[in-house]
PyMOL commands that place a pseudoatom at each C-alpha (Angstrom):
pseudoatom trace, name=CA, resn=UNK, resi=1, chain=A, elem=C, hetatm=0, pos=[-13.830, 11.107, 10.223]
pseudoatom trace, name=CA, resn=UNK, resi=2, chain=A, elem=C, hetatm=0, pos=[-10.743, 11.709, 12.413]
pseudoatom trace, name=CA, resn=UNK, resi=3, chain=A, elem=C, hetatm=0, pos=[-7.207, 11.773, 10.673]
pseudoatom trace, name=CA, resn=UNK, resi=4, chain=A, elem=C, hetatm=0, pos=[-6.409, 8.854, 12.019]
pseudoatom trace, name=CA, resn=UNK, resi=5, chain=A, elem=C, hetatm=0, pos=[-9.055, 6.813, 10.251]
pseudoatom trace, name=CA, resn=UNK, resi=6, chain=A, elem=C, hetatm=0, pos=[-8.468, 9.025, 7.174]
pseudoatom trace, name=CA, resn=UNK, resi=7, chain=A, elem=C, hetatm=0, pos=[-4.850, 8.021, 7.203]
pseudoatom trace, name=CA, resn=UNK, resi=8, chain=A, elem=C, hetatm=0, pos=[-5.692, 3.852, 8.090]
pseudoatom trace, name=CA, resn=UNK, resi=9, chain=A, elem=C, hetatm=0, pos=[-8.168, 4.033, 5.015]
pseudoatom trace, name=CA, resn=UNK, resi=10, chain=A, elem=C, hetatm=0, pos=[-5.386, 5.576, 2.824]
pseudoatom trace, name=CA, resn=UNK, resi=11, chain=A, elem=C, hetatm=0, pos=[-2.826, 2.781, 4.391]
pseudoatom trace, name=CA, resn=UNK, resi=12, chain=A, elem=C, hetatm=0, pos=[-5.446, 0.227, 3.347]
pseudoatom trace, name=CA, resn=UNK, resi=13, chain=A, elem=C, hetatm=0, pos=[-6.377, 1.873, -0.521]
pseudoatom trace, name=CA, resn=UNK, resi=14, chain=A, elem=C, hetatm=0, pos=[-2.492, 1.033, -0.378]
pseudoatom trace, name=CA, resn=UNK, resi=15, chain=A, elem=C, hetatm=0, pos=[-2.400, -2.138, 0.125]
pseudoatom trace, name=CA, resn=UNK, resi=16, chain=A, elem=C, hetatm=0, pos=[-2.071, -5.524, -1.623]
pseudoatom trace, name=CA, resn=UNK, resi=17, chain=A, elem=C, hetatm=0, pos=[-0.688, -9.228, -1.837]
pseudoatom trace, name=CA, resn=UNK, resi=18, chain=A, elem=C, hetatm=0, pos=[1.782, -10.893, -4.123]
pseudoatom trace, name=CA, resn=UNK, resi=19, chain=A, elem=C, hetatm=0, pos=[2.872, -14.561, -4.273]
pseudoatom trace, name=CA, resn=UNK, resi=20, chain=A, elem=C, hetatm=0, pos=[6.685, -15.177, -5.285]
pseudoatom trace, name=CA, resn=UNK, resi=21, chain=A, elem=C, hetatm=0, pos=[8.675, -17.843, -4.808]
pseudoatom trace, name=CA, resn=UNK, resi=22, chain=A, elem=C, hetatm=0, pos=[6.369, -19.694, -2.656]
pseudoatom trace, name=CA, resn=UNK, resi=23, chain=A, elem=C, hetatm=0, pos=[5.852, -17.149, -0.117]
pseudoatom trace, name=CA, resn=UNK, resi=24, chain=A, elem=C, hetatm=0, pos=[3.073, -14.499, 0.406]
pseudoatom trace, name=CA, resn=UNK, resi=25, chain=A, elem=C, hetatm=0, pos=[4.208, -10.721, 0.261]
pseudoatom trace, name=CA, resn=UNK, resi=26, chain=A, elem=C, hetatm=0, pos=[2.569, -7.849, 1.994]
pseudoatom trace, name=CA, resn=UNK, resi=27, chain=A, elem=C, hetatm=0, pos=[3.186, -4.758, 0.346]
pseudoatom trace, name=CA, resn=UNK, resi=28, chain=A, elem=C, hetatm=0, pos=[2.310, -1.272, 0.757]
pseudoatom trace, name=CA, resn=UNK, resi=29, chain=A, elem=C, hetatm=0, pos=[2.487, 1.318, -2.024]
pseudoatom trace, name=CA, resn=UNK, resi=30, chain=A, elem=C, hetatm=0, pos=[4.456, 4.070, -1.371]
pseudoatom trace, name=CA, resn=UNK, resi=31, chain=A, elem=C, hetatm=0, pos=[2.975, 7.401, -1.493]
pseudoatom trace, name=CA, resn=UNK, resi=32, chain=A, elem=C, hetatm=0, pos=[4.201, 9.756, -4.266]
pseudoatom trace, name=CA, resn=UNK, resi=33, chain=A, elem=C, hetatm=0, pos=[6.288, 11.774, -1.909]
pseudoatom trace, name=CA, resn=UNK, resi=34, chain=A, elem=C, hetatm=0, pos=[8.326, 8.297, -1.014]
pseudoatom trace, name=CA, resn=UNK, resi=35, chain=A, elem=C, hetatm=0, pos=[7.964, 7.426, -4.996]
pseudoatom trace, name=CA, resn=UNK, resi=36, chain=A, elem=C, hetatm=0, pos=[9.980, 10.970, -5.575]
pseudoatom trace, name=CA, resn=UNK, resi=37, chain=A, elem=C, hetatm=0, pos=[12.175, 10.714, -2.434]
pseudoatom trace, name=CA, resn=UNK, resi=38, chain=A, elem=C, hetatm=0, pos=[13.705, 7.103, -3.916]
pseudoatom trace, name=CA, resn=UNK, resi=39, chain=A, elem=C, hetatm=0, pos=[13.844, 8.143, -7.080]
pseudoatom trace, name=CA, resn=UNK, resi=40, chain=A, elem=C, hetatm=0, pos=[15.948, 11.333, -6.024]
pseudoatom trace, name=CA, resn=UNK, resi=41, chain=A, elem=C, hetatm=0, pos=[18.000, 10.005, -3.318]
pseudoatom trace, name=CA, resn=UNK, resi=42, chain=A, elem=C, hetatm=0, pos=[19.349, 7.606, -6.453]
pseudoatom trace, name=CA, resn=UNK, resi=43, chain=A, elem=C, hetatm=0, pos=[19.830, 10.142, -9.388]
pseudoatom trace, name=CA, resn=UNK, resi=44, chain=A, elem=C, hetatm=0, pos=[23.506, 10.593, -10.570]
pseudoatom trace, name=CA, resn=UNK, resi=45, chain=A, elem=C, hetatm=0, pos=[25.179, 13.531, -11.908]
pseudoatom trace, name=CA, resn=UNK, resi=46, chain=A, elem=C, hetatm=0, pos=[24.103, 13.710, -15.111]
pseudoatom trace, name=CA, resn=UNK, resi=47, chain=A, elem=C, hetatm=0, pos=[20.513, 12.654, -14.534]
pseudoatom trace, name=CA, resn=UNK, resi=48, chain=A, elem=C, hetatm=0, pos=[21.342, 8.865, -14.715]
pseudoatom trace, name=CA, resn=UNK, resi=49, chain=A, elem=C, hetatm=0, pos=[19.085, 6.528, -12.102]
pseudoatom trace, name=CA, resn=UNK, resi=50, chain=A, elem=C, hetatm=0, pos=[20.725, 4.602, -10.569]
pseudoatom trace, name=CA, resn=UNK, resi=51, chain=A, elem=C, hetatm=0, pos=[18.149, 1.900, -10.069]
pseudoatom trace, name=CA, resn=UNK, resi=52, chain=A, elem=C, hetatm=0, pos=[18.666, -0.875, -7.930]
pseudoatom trace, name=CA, resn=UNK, resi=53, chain=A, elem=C, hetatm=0, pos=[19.360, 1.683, -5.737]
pseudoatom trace, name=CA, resn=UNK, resi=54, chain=A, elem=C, hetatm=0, pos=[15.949, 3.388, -6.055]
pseudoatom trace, name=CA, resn=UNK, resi=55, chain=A, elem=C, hetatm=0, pos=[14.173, 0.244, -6.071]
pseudoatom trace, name=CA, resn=UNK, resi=56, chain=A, elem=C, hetatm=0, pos=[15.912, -0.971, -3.112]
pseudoatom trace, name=CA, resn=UNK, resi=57, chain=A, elem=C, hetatm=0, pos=[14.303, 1.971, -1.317]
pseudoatom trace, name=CA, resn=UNK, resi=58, chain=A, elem=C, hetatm=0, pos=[11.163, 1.682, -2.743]
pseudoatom trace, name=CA, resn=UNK, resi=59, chain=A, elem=C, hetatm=0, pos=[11.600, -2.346, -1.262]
pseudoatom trace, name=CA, resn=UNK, resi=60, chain=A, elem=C, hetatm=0, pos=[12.325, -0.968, 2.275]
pseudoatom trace, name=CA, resn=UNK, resi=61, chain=A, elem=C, hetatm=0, pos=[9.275, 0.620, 2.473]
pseudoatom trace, name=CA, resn=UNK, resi=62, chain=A, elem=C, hetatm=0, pos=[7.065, -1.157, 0.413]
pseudoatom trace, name=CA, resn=UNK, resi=63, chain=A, elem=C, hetatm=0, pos=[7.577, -4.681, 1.700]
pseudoatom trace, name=CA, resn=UNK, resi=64, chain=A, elem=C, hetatm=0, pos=[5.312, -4.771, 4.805]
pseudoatom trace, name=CA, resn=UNK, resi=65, chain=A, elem=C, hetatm=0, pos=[5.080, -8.576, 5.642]
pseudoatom trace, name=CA, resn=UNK, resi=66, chain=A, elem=C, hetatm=0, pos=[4.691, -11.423, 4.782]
pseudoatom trace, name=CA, resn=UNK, resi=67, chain=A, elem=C, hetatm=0, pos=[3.614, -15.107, 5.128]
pseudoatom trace, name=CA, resn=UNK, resi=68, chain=A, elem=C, hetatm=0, pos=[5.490, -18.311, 4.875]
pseudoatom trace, name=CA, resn=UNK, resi=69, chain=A, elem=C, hetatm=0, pos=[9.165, -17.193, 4.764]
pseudoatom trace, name=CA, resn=UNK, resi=70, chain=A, elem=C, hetatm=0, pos=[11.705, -19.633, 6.645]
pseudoatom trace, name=CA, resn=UNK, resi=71, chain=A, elem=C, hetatm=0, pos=[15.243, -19.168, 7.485]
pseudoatom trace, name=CA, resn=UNK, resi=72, chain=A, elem=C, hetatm=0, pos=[15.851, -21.743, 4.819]
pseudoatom trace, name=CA, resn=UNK, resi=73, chain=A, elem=C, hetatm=0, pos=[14.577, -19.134, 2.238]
pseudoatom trace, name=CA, resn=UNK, resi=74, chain=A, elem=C, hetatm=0, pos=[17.291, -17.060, 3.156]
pseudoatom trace, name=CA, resn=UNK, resi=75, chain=A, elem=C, hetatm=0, pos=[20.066, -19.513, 3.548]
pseudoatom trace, name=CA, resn=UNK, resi=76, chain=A, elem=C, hetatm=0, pos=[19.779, -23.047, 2.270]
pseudoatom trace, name=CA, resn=UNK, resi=77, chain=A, elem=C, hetatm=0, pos=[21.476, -24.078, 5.442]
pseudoatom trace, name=CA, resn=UNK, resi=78, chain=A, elem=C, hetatm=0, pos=[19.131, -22.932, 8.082]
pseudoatom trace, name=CA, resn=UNK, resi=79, chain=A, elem=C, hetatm=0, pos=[15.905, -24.367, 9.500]
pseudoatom trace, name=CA, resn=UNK, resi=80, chain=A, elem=C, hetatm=0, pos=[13.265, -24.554, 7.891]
pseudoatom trace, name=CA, resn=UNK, resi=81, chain=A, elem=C, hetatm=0, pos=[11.497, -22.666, 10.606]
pseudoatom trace, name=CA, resn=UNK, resi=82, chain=A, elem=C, hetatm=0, pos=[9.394, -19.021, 10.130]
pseudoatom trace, name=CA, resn=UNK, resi=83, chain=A, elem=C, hetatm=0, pos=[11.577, -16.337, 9.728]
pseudoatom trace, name=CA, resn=UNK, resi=84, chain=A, elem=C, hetatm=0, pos=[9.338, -12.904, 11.654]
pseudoatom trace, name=CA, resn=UNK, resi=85, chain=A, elem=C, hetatm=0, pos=[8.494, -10.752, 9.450]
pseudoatom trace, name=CA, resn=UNK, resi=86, chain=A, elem=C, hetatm=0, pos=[10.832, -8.120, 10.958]
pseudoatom trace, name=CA, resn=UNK, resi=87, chain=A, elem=C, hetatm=0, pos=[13.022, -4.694, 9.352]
pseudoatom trace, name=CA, resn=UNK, resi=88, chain=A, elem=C, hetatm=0, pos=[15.850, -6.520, 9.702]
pseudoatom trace, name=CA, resn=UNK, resi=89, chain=A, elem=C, hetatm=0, pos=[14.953, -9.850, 8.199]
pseudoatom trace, name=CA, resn=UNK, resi=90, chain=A, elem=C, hetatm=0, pos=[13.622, -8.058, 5.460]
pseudoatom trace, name=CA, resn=UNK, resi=91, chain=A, elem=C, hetatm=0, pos=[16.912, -6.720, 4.788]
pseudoatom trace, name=CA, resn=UNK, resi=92, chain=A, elem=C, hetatm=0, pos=[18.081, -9.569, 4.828]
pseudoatom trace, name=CA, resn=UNK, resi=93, chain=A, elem=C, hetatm=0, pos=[15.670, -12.113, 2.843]
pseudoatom trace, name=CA, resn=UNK, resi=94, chain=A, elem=C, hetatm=0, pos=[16.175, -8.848, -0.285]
pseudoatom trace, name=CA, resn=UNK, resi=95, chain=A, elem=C, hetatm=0, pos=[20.275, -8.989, 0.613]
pseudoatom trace, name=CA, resn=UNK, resi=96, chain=A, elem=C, hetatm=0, pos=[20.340, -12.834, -0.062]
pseudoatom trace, name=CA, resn=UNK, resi=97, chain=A, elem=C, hetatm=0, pos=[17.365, -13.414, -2.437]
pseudoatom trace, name=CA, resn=UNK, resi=98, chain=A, elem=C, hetatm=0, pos=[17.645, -11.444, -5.567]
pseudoatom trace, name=CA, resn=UNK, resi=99, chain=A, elem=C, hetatm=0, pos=[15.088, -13.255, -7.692]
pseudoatom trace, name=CA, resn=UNK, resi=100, chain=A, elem=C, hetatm=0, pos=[12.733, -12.568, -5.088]
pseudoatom trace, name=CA, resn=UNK, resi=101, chain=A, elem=C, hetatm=0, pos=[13.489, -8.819, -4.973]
pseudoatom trace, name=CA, resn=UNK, resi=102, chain=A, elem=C, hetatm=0, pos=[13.190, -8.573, -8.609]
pseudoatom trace, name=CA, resn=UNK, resi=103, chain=A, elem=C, hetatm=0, pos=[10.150, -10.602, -8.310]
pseudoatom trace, name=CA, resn=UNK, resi=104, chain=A, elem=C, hetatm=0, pos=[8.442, -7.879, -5.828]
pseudoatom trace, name=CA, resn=UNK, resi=105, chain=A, elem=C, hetatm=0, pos=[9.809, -4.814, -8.054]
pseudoatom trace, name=CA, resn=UNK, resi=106, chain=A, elem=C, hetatm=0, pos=[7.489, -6.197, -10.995]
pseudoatom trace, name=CA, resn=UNK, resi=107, chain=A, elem=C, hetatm=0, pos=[4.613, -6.943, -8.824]
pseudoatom trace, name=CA, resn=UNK, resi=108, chain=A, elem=C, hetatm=0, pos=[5.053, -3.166, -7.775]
pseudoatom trace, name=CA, resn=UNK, resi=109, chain=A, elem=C, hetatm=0, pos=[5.617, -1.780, -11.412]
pseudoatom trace, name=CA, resn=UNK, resi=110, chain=A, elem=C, hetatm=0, pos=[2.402, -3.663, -12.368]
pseudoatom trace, name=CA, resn=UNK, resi=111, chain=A, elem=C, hetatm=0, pos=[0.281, -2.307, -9.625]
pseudoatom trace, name=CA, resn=UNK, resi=112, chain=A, elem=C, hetatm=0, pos=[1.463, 0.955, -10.010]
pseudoatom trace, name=CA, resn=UNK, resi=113, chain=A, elem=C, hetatm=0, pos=[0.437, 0.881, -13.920]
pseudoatom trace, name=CA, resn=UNK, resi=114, chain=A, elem=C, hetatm=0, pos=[-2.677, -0.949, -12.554]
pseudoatom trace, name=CA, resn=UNK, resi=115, chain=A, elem=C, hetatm=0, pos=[-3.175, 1.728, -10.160]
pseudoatom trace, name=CA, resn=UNK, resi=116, chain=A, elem=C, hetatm=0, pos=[-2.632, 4.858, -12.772]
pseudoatom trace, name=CA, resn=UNK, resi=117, chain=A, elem=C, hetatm=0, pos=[-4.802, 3.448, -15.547]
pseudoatom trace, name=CA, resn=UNK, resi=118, chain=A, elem=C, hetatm=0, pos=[-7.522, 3.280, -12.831]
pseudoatom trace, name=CA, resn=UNK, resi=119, chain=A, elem=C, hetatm=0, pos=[-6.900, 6.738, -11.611]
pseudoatom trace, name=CA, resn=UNK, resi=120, chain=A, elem=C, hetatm=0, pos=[-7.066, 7.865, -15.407]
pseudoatom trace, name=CA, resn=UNK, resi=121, chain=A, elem=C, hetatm=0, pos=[-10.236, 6.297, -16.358]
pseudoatom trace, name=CA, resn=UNK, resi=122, chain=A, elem=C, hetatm=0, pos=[-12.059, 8.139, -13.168]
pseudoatom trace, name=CA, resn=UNK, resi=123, chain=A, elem=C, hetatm=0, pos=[-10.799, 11.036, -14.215]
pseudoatom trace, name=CA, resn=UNK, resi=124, chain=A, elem=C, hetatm=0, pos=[-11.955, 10.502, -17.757]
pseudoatom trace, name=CA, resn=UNK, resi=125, chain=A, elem=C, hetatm=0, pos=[-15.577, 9.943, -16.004]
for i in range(1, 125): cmd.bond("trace and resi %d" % i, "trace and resi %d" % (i + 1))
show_as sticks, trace
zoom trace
């Protein structure tokens, strides 16, 4: 296997959907070295997280796609056209639309519990 390959299978092992709002979310987990650069990019003096901060981060990299966003999700006003999936219209859908931010930041926290209870019982094996 080339490192290429190694790295799309990793990408994939990464991967998964969630459904908020009535849209379809791509996400990607971050690796632990993104996990550690949020959450220290965000730390206070004192040791206090500052955490919409760090999950904000996490959101930038994590959010990958998605399917059935419109410009009407992200402004009431707008067509009701597809909004591309793009860096910038992600900023701006998780700007505008905090309940669906919040929305993706569980999803994430669930999958990463899924994830590490997983990883713990092959390790038990």
């Amino acid at each position: 296997m080339d490192i290429a390959s190694f790295k799309a299978k990793l990408d994939g092992a990464r991967a998964f959907e969630c459904a908020a709002g009535g849209f379809t979310f791509r996400l990607r987990m971050p690796t632990p070295h993104a996990w550690r650069l949020a959450i220290e990019r965000h730390v206070r003096e004192g040791g206090m997280l500052e955490h919409a901060r760090a999950m904000r981060s996490v959101l930038d990299v994590a959010l990958v796609g998605w399917e059935g966003v419109t410009w009407s999700a992200v402004m009431p006003d707008a067509p009701a056209d597809p909004l591309p999936f793009s860096a910038e219209a992600r900023a701006l859908l998780l700007d505008e639309r905090q309940d669906l931010a919040d929305a993706l930041a569980t999803a994430i926290g669930i999958e990463l519990h899924r994830r590490r209870e997983a990883l713990e019982a092959v390790r038990k094996n």
